[in-house]
N, C-alpha and C positions, 0 to 999 in steps of 0.2 A: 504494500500500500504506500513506497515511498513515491514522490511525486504528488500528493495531498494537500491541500494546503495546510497552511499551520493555523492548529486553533487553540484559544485561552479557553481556563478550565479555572473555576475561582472559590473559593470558599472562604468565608469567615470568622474567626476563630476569638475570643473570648473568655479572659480570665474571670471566675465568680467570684474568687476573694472570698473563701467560705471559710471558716474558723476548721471548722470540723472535716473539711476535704481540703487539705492546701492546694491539692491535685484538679480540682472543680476546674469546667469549664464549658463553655457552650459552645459546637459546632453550627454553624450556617450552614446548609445546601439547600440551595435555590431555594423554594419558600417552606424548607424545614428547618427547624431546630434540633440539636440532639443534645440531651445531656451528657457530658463526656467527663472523664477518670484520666487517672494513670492505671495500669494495670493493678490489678487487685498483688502481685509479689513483688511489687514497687510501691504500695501501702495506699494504691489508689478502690476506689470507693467498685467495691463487685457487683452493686446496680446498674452503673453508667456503663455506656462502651467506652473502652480504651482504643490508644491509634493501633495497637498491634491485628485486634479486632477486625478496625474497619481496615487497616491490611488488608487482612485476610479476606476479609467481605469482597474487597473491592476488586481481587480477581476471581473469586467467585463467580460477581454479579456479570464481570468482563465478559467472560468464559461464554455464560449463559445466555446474553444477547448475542453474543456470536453464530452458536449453535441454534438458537430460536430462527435468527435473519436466514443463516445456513440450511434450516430444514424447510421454512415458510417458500424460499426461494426454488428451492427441488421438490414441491409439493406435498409436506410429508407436515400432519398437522400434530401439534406436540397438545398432546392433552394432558400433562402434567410433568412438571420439573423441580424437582428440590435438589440440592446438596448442603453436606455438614464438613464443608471445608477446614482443614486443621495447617496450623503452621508451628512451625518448629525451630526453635530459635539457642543458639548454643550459647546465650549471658549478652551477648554482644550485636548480634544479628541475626537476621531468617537465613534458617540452612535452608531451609524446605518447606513448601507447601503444596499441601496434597487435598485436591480437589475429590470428591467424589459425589458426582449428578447420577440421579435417578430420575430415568425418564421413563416416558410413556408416550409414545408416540400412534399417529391412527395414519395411512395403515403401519402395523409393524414391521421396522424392517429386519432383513436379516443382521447378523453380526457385522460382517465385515461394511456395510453400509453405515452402522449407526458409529462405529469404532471410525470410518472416514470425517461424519460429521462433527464428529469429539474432535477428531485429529488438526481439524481445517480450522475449527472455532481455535483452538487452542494456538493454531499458528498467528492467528489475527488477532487474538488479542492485544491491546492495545500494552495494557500494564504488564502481563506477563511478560513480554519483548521488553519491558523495561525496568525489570528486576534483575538482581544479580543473583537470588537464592535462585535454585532448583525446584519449579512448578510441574508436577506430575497429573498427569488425570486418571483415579482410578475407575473402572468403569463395574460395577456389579450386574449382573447376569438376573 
């Protein structure tokens, strides 16, 4: 996808100045708010999301628009997608993050078609291409 144009990407970010979370703070995106932590083993608050979190969310969510556009495009209608993406970090940075989407698509296809659709999403992701950890995509059967 190089030859794109270049495009701005922006969020907001905000310290609460909370006594009780020094870690507090409000995330922006576009017209959401998020309450946001430090990681719960950095003594941030285990209600809010932490950045490590939306990390991980965030290719995730990459991943799954990929494969949504990828499947709607070759006529194959996805009638349900979750994953419980996990990252893996060794004190200092992500070693790894490991994807794993469960899909349900109408009609179904075989293996080696929906493991291409994984495979293509996963090349175009945006974030993924711009990490340094190791992004796997597990796929369950």
């Amino acid at each position: 996808m190089s030859g794109e144009r270049t495009s701005v990407h922006r969020a907001r970010l905000s310290w609460d100045d909370d006594r009780d979370d020094l870690r507090a703070h409000t995330v922006e995106l576009a017209a959401q708010t998020l309450s946001a932590s430090g990681a719960p083993q950095l003594g941030g608050d285990p209600d809010k999301a932490d950045p490590e979190e939306m990390f991980v969310a965030s290719l995730a969510s990459c991943h799954m628009l990929w494969f949504l556009a990828l499947a709607r495009a070759e006529g194959v209608r996805v009638t349900s997608y979750e994953d419980s993406p996990e990252g893996t970090m060794d004190g200092a940075r992500f070693t790894q993050v490991v994807l794993r989407p469960r899909v349900a698509l109408d009609p179904e296809p075989d293996d080696e078609r929906l493991d291409s659709l994984h495979h293509r999403a996963h090349q175009r992701c945006f974030i993924a291409n711009s990490v340094s950890c190791l992004v796997e995509v597990e796929l369950g059967r």
